[in-house]
Residue frames as qw, qx, qy, qz and C-alpha x, y, z in Angstrom:
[[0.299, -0.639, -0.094, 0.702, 114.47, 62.67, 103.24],
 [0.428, 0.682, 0.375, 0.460, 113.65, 65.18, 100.70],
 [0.479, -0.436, -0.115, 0.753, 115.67, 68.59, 100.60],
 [0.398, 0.689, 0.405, 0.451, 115.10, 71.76, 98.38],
 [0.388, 0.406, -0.061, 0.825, 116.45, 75.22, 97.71],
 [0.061, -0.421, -0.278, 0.861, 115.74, 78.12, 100.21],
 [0.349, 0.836, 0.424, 0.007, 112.84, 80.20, 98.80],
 [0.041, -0.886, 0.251, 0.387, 114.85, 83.42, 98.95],
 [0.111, -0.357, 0.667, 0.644, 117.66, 82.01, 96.58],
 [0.473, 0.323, 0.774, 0.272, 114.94, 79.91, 94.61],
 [0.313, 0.832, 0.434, 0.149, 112.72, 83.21, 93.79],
 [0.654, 0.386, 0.071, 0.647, 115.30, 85.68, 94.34],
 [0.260, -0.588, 0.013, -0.766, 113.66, 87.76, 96.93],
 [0.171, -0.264, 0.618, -0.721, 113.13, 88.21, 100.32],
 [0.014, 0.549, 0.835, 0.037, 109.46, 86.47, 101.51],
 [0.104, 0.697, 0.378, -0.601, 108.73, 90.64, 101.67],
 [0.627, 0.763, 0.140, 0.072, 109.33, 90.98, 98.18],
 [0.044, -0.836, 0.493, 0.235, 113.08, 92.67, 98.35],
 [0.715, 0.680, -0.163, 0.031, 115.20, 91.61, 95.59],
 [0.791, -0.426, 0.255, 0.358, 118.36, 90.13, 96.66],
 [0.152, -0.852, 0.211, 0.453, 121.38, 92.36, 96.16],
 [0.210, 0.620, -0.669, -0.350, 123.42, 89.88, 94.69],
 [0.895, 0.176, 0.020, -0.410, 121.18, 87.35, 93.51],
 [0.485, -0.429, 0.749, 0.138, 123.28, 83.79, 93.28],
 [0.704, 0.390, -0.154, -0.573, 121.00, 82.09, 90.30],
 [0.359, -0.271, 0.876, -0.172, 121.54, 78.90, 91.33],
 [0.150, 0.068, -0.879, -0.448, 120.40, 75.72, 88.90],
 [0.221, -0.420, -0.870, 0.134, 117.25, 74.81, 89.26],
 [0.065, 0.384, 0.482, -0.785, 115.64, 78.17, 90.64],
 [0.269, 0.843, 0.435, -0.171, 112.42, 79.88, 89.35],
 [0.266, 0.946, -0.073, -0.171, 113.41, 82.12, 86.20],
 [0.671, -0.419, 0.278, 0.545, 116.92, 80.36, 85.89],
 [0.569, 0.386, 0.387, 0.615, 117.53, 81.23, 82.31],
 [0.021, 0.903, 0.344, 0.257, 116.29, 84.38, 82.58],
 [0.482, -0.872, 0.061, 0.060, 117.87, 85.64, 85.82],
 [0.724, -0.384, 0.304, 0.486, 121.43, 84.19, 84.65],
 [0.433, 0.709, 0.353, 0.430, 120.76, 86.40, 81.15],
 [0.273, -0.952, -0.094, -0.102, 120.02, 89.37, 83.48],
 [0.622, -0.643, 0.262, 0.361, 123.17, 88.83, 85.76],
 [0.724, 0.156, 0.273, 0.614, 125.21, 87.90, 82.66],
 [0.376, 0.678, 0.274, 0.569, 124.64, 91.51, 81.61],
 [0.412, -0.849, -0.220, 0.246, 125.75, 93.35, 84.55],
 [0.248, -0.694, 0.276, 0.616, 128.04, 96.12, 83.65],
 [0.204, 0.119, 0.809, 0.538, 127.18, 95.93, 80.20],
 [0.248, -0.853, -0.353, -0.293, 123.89, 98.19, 80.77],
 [0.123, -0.434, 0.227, -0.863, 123.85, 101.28, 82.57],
 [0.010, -0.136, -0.760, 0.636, 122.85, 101.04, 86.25],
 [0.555, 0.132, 0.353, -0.741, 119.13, 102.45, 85.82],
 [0.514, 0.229, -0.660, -0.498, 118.76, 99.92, 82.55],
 [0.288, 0.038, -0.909, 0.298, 120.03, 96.95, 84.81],
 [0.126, 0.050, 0.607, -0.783, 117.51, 97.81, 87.70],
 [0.572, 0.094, 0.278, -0.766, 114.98, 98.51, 85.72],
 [0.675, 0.163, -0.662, -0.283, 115.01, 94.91, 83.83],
 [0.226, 0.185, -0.889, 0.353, 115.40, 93.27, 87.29],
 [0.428, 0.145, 0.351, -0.820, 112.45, 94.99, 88.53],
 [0.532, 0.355, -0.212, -0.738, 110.56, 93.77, 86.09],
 [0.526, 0.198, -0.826, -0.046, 111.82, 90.06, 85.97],
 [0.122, -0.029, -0.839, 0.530, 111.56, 89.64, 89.85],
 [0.476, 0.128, 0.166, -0.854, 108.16, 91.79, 89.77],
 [0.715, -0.024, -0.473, -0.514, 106.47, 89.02, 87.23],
 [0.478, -0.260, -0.779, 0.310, 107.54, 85.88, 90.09],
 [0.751, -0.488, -0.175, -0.409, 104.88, 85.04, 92.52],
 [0.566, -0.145, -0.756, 0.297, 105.68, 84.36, 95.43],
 [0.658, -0.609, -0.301, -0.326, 104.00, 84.73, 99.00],
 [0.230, -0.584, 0.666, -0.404, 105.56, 84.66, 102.43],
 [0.784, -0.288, 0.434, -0.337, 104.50, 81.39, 102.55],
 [0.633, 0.623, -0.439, -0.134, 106.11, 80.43, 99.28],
 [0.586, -0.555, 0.584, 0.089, 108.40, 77.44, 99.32],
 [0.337, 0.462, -0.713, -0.406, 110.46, 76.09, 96.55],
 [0.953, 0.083, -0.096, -0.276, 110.03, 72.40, 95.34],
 [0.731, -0.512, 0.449, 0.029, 111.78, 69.65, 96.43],
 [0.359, 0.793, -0.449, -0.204, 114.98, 69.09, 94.76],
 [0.073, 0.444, -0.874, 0.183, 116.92, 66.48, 96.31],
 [0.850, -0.369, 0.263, -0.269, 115.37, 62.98, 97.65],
 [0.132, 0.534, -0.803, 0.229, 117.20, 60.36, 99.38],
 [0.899, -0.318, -0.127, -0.272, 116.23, 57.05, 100.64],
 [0.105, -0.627, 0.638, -0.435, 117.71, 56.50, 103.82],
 [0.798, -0.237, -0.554, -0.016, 117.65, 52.87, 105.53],
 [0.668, -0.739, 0.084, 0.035, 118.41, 52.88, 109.43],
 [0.815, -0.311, 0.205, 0.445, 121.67, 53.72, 110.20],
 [0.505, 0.398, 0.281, 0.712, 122.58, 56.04, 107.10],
 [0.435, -0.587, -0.171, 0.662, 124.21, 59.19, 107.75],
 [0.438, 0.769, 0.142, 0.443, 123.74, 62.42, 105.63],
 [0.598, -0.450, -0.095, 0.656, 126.21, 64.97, 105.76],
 [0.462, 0.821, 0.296, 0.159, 125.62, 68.29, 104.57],
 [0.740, -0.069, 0.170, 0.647, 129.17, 69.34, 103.35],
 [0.354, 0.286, 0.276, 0.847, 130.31, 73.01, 102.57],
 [0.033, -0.314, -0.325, 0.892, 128.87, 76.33, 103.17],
 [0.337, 0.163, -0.277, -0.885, 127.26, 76.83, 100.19],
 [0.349, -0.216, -0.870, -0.274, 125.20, 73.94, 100.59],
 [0.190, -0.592, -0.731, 0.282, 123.87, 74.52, 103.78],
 [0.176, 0.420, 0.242, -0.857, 123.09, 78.28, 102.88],
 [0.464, 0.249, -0.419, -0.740, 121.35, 77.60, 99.96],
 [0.605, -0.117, -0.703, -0.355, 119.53, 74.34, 100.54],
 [0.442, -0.220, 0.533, -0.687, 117.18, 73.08, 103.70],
 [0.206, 0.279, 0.921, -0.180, 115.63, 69.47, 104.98],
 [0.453, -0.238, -0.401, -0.760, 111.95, 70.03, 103.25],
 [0.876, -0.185, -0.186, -0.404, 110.61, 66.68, 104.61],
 [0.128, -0.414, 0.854, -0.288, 111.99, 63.90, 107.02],
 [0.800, -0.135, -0.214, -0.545, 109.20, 60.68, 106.89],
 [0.423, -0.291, 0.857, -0.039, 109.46, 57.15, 108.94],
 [0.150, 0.014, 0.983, 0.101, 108.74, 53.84, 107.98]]
């Protein structure tokens, strides 16, 4: 069983290109360093400053409506083992990728 981030939190955008409001910048995503620089400096820039550095950061990631983040998580499961995905923030920010048998 292999799991990985949501595209939207991984690139930070919608699959139409919108920029998420309040971008989470979750380990592991596309641009982390960057994007947690950016955030770190919110209110600390002027509002058009901020916007327009975001623009620009989110503008350079690629990504496609068909985009899909890389798998983060695998798990070998044997018959009988139960996963439990625990907490909100897990299941909004992270999705099954792959499920394989035997």
């Amino acid at each position: 069983m292999m799991m990985r981030m949501k595209a939207t939190y991984y690139f930070g955008k919608s699959k139409n290109g919108i920029i998420l409001a309040d971008d989470p910048v979750l380990p592991g995503c596309a641009n982390y360093k960057e994007r947690l620089e950016l955030k770190n400096l919110r209110g600390k820039l002027k509002d058009d400053e901020y916007e327009k550095r975001k623009e620009k950061l989110y503008g350079s990631m690629k990504r496609t409506k068909t985009s899909a983040a890389p798998e983060m998580i695998k798990m070998h499961l044997k018959h009988g083992d139960m996963v439990v995905m625990h907490g909100a923030e897990m299941q909004k920010y992270y999705e099954v990728s792959a499920i394989s048998g035997p």
